[in-house]
MARLO-788927 format. One record per atom (N, C-alpha, C): x, y, z; residue in three letters. Coordinates in pm, whole numbers, plus 50000, padded with zeros to 5 digits. Example, Ala and Ser with C-alpha at 12.3 -4.5 7.8 and 13.67 -1.06 7.14 Angstrom:
2
513194943150780ala/512304955050780ala/513204967050780ala/512854977550708ser/513674989450714ser/512905000350787ser/
***
This chain:
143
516855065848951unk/516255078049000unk/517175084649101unk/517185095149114unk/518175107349174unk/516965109249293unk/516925107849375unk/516675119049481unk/517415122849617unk/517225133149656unk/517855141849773unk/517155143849871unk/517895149249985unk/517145153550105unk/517645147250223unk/516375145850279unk/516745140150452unk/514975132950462unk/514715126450578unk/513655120650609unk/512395129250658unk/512705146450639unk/512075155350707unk/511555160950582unk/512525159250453unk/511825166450390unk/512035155850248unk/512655160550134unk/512295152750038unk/512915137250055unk/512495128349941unk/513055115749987unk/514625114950001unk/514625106650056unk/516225103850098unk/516905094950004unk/518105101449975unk/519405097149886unk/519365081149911unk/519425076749783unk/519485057449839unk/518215048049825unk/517055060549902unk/515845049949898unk/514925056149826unk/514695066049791unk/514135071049678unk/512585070049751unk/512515069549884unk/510895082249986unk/511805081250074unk/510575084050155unk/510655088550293unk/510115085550388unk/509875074350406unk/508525067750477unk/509485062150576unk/509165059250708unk/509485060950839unk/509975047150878unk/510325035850740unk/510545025250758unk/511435027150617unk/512515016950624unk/513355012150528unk/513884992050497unk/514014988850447unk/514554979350410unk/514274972550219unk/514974963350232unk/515204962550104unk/514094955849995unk/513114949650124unk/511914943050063unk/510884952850029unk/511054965450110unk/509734971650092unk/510034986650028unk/511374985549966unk/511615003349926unk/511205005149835unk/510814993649753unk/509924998449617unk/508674998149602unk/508424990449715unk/506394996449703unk/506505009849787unk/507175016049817unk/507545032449885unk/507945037749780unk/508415035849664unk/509125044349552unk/507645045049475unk/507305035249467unk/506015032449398unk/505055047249434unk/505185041649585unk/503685051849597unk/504375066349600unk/505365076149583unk/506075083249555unk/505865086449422unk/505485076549297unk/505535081449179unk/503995078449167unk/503025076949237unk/501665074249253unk/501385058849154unk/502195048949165unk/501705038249168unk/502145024549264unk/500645017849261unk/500775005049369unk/501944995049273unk/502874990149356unk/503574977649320unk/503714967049413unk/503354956649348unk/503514943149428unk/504854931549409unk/504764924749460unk/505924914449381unk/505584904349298unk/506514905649166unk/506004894649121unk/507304879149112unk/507024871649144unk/508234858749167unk/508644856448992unk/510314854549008unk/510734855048886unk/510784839348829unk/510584827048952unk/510714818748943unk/509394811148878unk/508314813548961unk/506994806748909unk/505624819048862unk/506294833648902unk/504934841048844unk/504094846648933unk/504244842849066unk/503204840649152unk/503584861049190unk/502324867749242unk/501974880449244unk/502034878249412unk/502704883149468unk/502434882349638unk/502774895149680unk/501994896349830unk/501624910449882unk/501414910550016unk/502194912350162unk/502944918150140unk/504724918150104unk/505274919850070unk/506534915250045unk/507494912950094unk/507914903850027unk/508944889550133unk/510204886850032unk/511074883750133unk/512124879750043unk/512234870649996unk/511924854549992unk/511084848049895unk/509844841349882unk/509204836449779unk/508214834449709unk/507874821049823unk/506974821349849unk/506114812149922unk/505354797249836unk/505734801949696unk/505304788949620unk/506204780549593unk/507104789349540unk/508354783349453unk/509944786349567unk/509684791649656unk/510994799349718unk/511964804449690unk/511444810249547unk/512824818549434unk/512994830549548unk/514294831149537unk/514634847149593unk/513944856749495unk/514644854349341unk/514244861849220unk/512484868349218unk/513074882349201unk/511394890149143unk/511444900949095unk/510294907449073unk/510304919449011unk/508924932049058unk/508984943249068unk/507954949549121unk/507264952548977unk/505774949149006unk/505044950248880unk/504274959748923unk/503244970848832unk/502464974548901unk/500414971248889unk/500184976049014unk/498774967749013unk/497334981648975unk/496454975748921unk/495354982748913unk/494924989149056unk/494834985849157unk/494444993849230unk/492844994049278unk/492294985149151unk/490644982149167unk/490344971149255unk/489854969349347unk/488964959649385unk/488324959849450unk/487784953149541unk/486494944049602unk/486804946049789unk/486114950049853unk/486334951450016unk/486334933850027unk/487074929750135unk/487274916850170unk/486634917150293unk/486994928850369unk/486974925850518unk/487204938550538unk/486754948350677unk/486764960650725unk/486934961450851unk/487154971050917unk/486984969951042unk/487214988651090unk/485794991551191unk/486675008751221unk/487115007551361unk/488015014551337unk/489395016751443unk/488655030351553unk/488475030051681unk/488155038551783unk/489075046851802unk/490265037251928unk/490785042352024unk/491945028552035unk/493125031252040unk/493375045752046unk/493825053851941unk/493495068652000unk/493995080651814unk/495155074251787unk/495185077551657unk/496085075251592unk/496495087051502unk/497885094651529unk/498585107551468unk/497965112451296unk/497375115451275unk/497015119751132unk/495665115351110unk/494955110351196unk/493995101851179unk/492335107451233unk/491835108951186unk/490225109851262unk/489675101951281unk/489025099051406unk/488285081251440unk/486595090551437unk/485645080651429unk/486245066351363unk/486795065351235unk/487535056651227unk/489005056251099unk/488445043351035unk/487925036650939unk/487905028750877unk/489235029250802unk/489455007750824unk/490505006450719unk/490064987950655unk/490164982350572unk/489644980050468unk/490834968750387unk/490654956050428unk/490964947250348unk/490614944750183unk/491484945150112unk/491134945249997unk/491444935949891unk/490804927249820unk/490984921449767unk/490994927549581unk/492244929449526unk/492774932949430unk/492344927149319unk/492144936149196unk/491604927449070unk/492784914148980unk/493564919249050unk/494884912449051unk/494764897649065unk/494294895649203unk/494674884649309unk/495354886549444unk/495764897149446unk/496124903149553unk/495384906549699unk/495784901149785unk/495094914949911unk/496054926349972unk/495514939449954unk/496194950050032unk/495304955250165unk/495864961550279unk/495224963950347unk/495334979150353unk/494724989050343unk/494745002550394unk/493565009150424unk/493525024150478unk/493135031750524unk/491545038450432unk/490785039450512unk/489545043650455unk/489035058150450unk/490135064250500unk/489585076450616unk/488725083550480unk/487875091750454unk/487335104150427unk/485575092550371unk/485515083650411unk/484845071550379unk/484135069350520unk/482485070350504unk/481695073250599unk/481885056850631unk/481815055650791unk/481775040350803unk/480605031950793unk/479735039250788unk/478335031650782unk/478225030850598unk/478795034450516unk/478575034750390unk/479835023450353unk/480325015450463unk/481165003550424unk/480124990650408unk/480274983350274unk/480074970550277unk/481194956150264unk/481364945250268unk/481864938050216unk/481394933350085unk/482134931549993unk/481864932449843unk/482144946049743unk/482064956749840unk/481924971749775unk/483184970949684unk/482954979049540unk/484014980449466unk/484914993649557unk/486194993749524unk/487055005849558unk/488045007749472unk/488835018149443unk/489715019849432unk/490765027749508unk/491965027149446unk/493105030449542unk/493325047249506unk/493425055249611unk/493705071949544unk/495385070949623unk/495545077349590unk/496935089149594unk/496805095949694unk/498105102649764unk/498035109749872unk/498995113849954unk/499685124450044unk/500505125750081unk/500325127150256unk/500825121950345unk/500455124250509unk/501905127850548unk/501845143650556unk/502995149950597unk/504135151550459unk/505105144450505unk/505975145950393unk/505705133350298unk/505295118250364unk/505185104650345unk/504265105450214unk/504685097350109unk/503515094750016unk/502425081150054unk/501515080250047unk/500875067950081unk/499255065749995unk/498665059950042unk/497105055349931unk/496415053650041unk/495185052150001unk/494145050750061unk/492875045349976unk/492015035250004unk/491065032949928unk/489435042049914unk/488735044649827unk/488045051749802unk/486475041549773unk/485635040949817unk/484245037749729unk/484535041949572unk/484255030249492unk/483875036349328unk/482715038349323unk/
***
């Protein structure tokens, strides 16, 4: 993939977004959410799906992997709403939302447009799409 720019505006040459962090473990779940899908790692050695990403596999300790991508469906694990302090882009109260993936996975993100009293543990969700500023990123939704 080709892309151009600077960190202000489109993604940057090399890492293919723009998200306010770089390194080599995490530029492809940033490319990911750039082309609007979740990717996790998958270990090339034993299989194992891990999240968040590491340079190696915690079962097998293969360096070797591959970014697969994930459904995006699952199950609230755990919640919690965030007060104080604000946080830049954010309206409190801010729910954000442990998630346990149809995968096997847990991701953790952001709840915002998601009344907090309409949070359960167990609740199905899925993952939406989204852009904060220039940054591409997700957020989970009630199904």
């Amino acid at each position: 993939m080709a892309y151009g720019g600077d960190a202000g505006g489109e993604a940057v040459a090399g890492r293919g977004h723009n998200a306010p962090c770089s390194n080599r473990d995490f530029d492809f779940f940033y490319r990911g959410l750039e082309a609007e899908q979740l990717l996790i790692q998958k270990c090339g050695g034993c299989g194992a799906l891990r999240s968040l990403p590491t340079p190696a596999c915690a079962e097998c300790r293969s360096f070797d992997w591959q970014a697969v991508p994930v459904s995006g469906e699952g199950r609230i694990h755990s919640f919690v709403i965030h007060h104080y302090p604000p946080l830049p882009g954010f309206e409190t109260p801010h729910p954000i939302a442990v998630v346990d993936l149809a995968e096997g996975v847990r991701l953790v993100a952001a709840m915002d447009g998601t009344a907090p009293d309409d949070l359960q543990v167990g609740a199905p969700v899925t993952a939406e799409f989204l852009r904060r500023g220039d940054v591409a990123a997700y957020r989970f939704r009630l199904s």
